[in-house]
C-alpha positions in Angstrom: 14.6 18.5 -6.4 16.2 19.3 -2.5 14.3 16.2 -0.8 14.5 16.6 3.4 14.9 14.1 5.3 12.2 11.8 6.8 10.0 13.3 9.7 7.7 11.4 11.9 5.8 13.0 14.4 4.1 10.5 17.0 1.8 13.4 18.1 0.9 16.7 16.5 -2.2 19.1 17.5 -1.4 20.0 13.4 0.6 19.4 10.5 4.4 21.0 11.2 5.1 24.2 8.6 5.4 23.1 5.2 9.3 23.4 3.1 9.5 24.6 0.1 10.0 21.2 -1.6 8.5 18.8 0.1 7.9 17.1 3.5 6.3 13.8 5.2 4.5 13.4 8.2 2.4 10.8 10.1 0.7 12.3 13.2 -2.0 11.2 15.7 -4.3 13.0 16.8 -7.6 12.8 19.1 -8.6 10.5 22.2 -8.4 6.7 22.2 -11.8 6.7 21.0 -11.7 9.2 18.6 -8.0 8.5 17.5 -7.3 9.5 13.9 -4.0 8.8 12.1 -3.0 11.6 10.0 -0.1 10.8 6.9 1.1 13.8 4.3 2.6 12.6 1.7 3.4 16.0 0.1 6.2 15.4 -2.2 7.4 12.6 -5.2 6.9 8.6 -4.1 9.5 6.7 -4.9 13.1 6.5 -4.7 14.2 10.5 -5.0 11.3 11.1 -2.4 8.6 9.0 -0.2 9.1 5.2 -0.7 6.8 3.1 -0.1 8.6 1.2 2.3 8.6 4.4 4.4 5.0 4.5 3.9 4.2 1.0 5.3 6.2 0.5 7.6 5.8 3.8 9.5 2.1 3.7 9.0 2.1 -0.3 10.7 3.9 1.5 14.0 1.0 3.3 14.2 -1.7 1.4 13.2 -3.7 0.6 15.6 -6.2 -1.6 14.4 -9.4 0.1 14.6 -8.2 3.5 14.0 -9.5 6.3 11.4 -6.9 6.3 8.6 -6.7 10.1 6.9 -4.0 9.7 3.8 -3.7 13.3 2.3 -1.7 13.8 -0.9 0.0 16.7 -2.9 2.5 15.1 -5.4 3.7 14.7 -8.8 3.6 11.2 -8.5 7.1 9.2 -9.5 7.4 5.9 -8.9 4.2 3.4 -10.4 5.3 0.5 -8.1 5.7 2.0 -4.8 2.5 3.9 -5.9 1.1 0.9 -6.4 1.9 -0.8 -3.3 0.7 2.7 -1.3 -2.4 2.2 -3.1 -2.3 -1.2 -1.7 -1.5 -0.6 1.8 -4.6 2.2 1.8 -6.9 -0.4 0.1 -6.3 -2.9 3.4 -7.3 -0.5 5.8 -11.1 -1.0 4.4 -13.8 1.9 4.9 -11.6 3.0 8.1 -9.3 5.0 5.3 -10.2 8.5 3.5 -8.0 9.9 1.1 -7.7 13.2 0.4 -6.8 15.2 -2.8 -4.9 18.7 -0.6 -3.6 20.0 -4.3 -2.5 17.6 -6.8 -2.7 14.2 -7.0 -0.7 12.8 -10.4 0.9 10.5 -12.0 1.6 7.8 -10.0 0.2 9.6 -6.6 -3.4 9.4 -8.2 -2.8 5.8 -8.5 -1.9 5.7 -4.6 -5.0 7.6 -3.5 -7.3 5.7 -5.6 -7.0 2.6 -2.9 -8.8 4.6 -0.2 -11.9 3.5 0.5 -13.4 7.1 -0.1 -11.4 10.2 -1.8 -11.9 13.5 -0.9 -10.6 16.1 -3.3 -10.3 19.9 -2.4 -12.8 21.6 -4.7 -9.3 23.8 -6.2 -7.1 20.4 -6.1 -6.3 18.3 -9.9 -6.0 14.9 -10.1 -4.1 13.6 -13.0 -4.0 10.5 -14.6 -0.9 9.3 -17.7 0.6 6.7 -18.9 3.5 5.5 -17.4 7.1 6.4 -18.8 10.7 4.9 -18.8 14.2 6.1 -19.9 16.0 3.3 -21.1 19.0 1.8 -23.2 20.3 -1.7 -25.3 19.8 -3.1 -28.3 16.4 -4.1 -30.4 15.6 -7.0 -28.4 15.9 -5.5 -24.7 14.1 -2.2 -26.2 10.8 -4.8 -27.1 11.2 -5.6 -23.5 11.1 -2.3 -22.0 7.9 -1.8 -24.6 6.5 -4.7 -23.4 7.1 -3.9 -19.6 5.5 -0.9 -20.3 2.4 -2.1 -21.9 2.0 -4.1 -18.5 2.4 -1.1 -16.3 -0.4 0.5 -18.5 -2.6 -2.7 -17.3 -2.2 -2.0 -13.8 -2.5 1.8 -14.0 -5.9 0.9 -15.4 -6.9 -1.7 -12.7 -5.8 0.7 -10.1 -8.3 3.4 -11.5 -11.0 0.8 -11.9 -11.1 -0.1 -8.2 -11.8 2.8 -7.4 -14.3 3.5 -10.5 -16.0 0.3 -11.4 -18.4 1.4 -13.5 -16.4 4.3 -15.3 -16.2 3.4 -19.4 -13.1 1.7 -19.8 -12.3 2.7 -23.4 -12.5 6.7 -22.3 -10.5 5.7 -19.5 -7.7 4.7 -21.5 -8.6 7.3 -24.3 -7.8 9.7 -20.9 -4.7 7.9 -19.4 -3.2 7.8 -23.3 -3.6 11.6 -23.7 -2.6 13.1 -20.2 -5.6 14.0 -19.0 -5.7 17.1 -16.1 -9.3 16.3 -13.5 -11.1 18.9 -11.6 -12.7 18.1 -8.4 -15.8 18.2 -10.3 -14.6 15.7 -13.1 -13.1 13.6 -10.7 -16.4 12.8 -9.1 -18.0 12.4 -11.8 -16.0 9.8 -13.2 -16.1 7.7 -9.8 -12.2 8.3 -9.0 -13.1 10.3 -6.2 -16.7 10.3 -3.8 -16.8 14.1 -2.8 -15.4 17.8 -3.4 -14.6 19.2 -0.2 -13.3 22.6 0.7 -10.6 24.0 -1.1 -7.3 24.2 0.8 -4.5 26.4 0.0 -1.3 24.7 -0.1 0.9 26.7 -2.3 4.4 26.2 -0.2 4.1 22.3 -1.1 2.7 22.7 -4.8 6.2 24.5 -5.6 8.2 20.9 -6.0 10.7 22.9 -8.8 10.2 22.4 -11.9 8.8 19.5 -11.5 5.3 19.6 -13.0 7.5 20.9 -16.2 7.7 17.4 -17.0 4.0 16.7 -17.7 2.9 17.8 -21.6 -0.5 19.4 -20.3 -0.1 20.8 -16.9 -2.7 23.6 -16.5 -0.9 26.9 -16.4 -2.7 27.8 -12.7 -0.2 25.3 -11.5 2.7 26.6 -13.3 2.2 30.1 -12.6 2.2 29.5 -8.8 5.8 28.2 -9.3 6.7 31.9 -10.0 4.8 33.7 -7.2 7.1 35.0 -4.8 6.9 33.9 -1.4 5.0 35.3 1.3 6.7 37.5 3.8 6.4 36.2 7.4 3.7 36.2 9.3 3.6 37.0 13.6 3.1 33.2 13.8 6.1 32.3 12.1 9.0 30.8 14.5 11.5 33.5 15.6 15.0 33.6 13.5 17.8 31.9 15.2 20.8 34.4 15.5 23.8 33.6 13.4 26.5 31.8 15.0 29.7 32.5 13.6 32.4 30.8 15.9 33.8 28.2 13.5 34.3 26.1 16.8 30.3 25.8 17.4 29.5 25.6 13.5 31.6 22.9 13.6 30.2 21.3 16.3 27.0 21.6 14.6 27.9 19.6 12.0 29.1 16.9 13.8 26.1 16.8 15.4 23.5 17.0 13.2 25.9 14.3 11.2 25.4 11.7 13.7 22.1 12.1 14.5 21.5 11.6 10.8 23.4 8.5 10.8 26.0 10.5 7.9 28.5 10.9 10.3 31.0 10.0 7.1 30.0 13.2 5.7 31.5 15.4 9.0 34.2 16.4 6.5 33.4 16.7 3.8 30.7 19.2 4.9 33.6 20.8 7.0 35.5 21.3 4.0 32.9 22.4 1.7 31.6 25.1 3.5 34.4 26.2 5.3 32.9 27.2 8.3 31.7 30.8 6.5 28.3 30.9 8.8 25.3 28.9 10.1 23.2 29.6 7.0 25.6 28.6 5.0 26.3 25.3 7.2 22.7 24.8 7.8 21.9 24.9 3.5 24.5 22.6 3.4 23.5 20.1 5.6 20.5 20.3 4.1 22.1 19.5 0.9 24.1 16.7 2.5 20.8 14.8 3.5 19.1 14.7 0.2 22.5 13.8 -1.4 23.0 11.1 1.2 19.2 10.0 0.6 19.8 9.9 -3.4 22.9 7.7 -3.3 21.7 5.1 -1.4 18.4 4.8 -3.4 20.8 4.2 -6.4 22.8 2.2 -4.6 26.0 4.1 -5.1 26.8 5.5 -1.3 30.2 5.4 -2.4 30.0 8.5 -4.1 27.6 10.8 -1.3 31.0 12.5 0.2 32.0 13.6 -3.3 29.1 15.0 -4.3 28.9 16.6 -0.6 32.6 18.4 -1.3 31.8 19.5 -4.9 29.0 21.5 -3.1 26.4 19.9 -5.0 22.9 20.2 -4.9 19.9 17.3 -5.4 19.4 18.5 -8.9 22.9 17.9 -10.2 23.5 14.9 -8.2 20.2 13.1 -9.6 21.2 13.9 -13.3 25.0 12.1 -12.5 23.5 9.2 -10.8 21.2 8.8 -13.8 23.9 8.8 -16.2 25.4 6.3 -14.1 22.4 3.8 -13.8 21.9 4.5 -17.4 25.6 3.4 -18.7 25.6 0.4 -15.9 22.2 -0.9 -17.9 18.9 -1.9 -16.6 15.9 -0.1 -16.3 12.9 2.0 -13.9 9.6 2.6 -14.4 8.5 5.9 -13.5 5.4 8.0 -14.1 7.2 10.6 -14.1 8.2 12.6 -17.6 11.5 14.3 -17.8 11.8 17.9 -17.4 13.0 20.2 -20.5 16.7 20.8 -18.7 17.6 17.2 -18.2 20.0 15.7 -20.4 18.8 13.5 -23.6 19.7 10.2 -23.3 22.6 9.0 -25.1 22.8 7.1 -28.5 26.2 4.9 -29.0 26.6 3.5 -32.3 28.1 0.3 -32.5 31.4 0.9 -34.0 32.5 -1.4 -36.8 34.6 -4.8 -36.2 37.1 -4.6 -38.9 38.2 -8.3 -38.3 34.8 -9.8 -39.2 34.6 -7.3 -41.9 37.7 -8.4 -43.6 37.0 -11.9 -42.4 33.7 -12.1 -44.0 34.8 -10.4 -47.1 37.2 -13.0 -48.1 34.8 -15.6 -47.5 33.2 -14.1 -50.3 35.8 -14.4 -52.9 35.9 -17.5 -55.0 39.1 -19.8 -55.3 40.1 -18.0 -58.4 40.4 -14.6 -56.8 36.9 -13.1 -57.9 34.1 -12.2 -55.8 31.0 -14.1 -56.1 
C-alpha cells in the first residue's frame, strides 16, 4: 500500500482532491463562532498509515476548546491500539465531537469512531466489526502469550463497542465480532454503534486502498468490485497538467528540493540514481515512492535500510513484506486488526534442529555399568 505523506491544512473552504490510496487532512472551517474542525482520516491507522500520535497531536494544535469536532472516517482499520487511543482522544472532546462513517469504517477504524459522542454513517457506508489478529513466532510458551494477549485485545474491542452501545446484547456482540460481521447503515443504528443514517456520499477514489480489504474473510463484494472499476476521466474542474520537464539539471533540482523539504534529504541520491533523471513523471512517482518508503522504515525502526530500498526502485508493497520478515526473525510481536492479504508471504516454521551432543550424551547415560541399556 503507497502511503503519502502527512498533509495538514490549517484552512480549507473543502477537503483537498482525494489520492488513490489514501490521504489525511485536518481543516478549519467557519467564523470564530461557528468554527468547526474538520479531520479525514481516510486511509489505515497505525504504523504503515495514520498513527495516532499524528492524530493527537495535530488535532491539540487546533483544538480550540470550544470548538465543533467533525472526525470522518474511510479505512480498513490496522492498528487496535492507536485505534484505541483515537477512540480515546474523540471520547474527550464530549458531545462537541460527531463522527462520521464517509465509506467504511473497519477493523480497528470502527473501534476509533465509536468514541464520538454521536456517529453518523452515510446511508451506502459499512461499518465492520472482527476480532483482532497477530502474526507471530517462538516457542509453546511465548505462543500462550500471544493467545493470551490476544484474548485481552478481544476485551477491549468489546468495551470500545459498548461505549458506544450500552445496551446492545453482549453475547450477539461477541457472536458478531467472532464471525466478522459486515453493518449497514441501517444495522449499525439499530444496534446503538451509530445515532443516525445520513446521506450517502460517494467516495470511491479513497475506498480503493489496494488490495487491502482482500484481507478481511467476508468483505461484501460491492466493495471489492469498486477496486476494479476504472478510473474516471477528468473532469473541467480538475487542476491543469504540469508540462513535463526534461532538463536533467531542473529534475534534479527537484529532487533535492522536494528531499529537504521532506526532511529525506539522505535520499537525494539514491533517488538520483534510481531514476536516472528519465522525466518528471518518472521522478515525481519516485519521490512518491521515496516518502512512503522513508515513512515505513522509521515506523519499524530500521531507517538504516530507507536508501536501499529507495535505489532498488521499490515500492511500499515490497518494502512492507521485507520489513516484516525482518521484525519477524528479530522476534516480538504487533497487534493488528488487520488480516493478511492472499499474496503475502506465510509465515515461516523453523524446526529446531537436533543437538547431537545431548543426544549422544543422554544416551550413554542410559546404559548400565555392564554395557547394556536399561
Amino acid at each position: 500500500m503507497n502511503l503519502h505523506p502527512l498533509r495538514i491544512f490549517s484552512k480549507a473552504d473543502a477537503p483537498p482532491a482525494t489520492q488513490d490510496k489514501h490521504w489525511y487532512n485536518l481543516a478549519v472551517s467557519g467564523e470564530a463562532e461557528q468554527r468547526v474542525i474538520e479531520v479525514y482520516v481516510y486511509g489505515e491507522i497505525g504504523g504503515w498509515g495514520i498513527t495516532a500520535n499524528q492524530f493527537v497531536r495535530d488535532l491539540a494544535a487546533l483544538d480550540d476548546g470550544v470548538s465543533q469536532v467533525s472526525a470522518r472516517f474511510n479505512s480498513i482499520g490496522g492498528d487496535l491500539f492507536d485505534g484505541l487511543a483515537i477512540h480515546n482522544a474523540l471520547a474527550r472532546l464530549g458531545e462537541r465531537c460527531t463522527g462520521h462513517v464517509d465509506a467504511l469504517a473497519a477493523s480497528a477504524a470502527s473501534v476509533a469512531v465509536c468514541g464520538a459522542h454521536k456517529v453518523v454513517i452515510a446511508a451506502n457506508a459499512m461499518l465492520m466489526i472482527h476480532n483482532p489478529w497477530t502474526y507471530a513466532s517462538g516457542d509453546a510458551e511465548g505462543l500462550r502469550k500471544v493467545a493470551t494477549a490476544l484474548d485481552q485485545a478481544t476485551e477491549v474491542i468489546i468495551a470500545a463497542y459498548k461505549s458506544k452501545a450500552p445496551d446492545i446484547d453482549e453475547i450477539e456482540l461477541r457472536r458478531m465480532v467472532n464471525a466478522e460481521t459486515w453493518l449497514t447503515a441501517n444495522e449499525s443504528v439499530a444496534l446503538g454503534l451509530a445515532d443516525e443514517v445520513g446521506e450517502g456520499v460517494k467516495v470511491k477514489a479513497c475506498i480503493g486502498q489496494g488490495g487491502a480489504l482482500q484481507r478481511f474473510q467476508n468483505a461484501p463484494k460491492a466493495l471489492l468490485d469498486q477496486l476494479d472499476e476504472p478510473p474516471e476521466p477528468p473532469t473541467p474542474d480538475d487542476p491543469p497538467v504540469v508540462p513535463v520537464v526534461q532538463d536533467s539539471a531542473k529534475l534534479a533540482v527537484m529532487i533535492t528540493q522536494h528531499c529537504n523539504k521532506a526532511g529525506i534529504g539522505n535520499l537525494v541520491e539514491p533517488l538520483i540514481a534510481s531514476t536516472k533523471l528519465a522525466s518528471e513523471s518518472v521522478v515525481m512517482a519516485a519521490l512518491a515512492r521515496a516518502s512512503a518508503v522513508h515513512d515505513l522504515c522509521i515506523a519499524a525502526r530500521l531507517p538504516e535500510l530507507t536508501a536501499e530500498y529507495v535505489v532498488a526502485g521499490l515500492d511500499a508493497d515490497a518494502v512492507r513484506v521485507r520489513l516484516f520478515d525482518k521484525l519477524v526473525k528479530g522476534g516480538g510481536f504487533e497487534i493488528d486488526n488487520s488480516q493478511p492479504l492472499a499474496t503475502d508471504p506465510p509465515p515461516k516454521t523453523q524446526a529446531k534442529q537436533p543437538d547431537h551432543t545431548n543426544i549422544y550424551a543422554a544416551r550413554k547415560a542410559a546404559q548400565t555399568p555392564s554395557g547394556k541399556r536399561s
